[in-house]
DOSEVEX-344683 format. One line per field, with one value per residue (C-alpha): residue in one letter; x, y, z. Coordinates in Angstrom, 1 decimal, decimal comma. Each point is the difference from the previous one (the first is absolute). Layout:
REM DOSEVEX-344683
res: c(a:...);
east: c(X:...);
north: c(Y:...);
up: c(Z:...);
This chain:
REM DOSEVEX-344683
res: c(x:x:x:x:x:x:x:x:x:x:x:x:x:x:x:x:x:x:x:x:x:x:x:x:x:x:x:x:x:x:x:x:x:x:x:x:x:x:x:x:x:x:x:x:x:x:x:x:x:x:x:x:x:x:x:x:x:x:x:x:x:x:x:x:x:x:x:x:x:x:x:x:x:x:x:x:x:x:x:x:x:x:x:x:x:x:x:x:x:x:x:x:x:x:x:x:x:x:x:x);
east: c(-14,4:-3,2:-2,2:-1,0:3,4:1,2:-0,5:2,4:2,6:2,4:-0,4:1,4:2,8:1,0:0,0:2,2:2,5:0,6:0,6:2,0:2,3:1,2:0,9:3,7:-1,5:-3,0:0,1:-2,4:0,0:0,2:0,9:-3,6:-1,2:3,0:-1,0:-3,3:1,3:2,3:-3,1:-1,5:2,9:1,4:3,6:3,2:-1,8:3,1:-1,9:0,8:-1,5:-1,2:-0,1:1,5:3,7:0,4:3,4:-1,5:-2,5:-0,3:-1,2:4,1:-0,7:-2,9:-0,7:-3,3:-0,8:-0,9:-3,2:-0,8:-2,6:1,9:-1,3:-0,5:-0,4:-0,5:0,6:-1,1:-2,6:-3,0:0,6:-0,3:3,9:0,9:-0,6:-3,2:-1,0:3,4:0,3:-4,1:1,2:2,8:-2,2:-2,4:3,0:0,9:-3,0:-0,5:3,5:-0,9:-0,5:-3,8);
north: c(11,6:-1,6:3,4:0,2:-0,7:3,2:2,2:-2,0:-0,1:2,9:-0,9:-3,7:1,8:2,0:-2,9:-1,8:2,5:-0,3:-3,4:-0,2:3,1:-1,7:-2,6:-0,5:-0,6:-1,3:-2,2:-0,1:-2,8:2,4:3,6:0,4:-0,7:2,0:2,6:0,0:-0,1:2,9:2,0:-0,6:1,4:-3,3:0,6:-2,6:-2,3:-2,5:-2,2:-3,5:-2,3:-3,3:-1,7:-3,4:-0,1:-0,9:-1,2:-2,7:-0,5:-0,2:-1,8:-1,0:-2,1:-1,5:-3,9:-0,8:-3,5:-0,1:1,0:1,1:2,9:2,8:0,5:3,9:1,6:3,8:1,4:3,4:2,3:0,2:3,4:0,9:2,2:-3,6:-1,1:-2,2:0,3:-1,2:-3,1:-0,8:0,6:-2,2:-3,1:0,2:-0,5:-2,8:-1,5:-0,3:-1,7:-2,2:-3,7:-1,1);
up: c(5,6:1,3:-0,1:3,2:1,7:-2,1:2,9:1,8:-2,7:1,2:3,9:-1,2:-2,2:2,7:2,6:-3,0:-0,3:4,0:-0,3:-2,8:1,2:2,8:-2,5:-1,1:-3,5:-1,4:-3,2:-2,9:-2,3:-3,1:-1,1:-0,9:4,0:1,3:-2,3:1,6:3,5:-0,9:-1,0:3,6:2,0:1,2:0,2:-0,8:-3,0:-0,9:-2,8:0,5:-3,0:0,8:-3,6:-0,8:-0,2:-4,0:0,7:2,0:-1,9:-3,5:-3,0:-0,7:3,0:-0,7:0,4:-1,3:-1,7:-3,3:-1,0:3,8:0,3:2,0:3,2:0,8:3,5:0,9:3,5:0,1:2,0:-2,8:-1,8:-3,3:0,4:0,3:-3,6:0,7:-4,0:-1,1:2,1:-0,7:-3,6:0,4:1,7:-2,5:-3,0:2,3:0,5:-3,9:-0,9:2,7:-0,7:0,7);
């Protein structure tokens, strides 16, 4: 929390779990966030992940050119629980098998 919202922390929780309790069901991209949510009394967490669908697409169906560089793209909100090392990690392997 930004320190000196804190004091306003359990008056936005409580105005949270209102909302979300006249909610049919409120849904968390993970298990981790709806564990979270859980933890602050909102009520009726269905999890609904919102990965890629890896029967749609994956490297099997792949159509590159030959000695193409890949092209990589990440959508996400910028949090570390979304494994910002491992795709920096990954670009920066990339980037040095990468033709000049």
């Amino acid at each position: 929390y930004y320190p000196p919202l804190r004091p306003f922390a359990s008056l936005a929780w409580l105005h949270l779990r209102r909302f979300h309790a006249r909610c049919a069901a409120t849904l968390p991209p993970s298990q981790g966030a709806a564990n979270e949510l859980a933890a602050r009394g909102i009520p009726r967490l269905v999890v609904w992940p919102r990965g890629v669908d890896v029967a749609l697409f994956s490297p099997s169906k792949r159509r590159a050119a030959a000695g193409s560089v890949p092209t990589v793209l990440l959508v996400a909100r910028l949090r570390w629980e979304k494994g910002l090392a491992d795709f920096a990690a990954v670009v920066r392997r990339l980037e040095a098998r990468a033709p000049p």
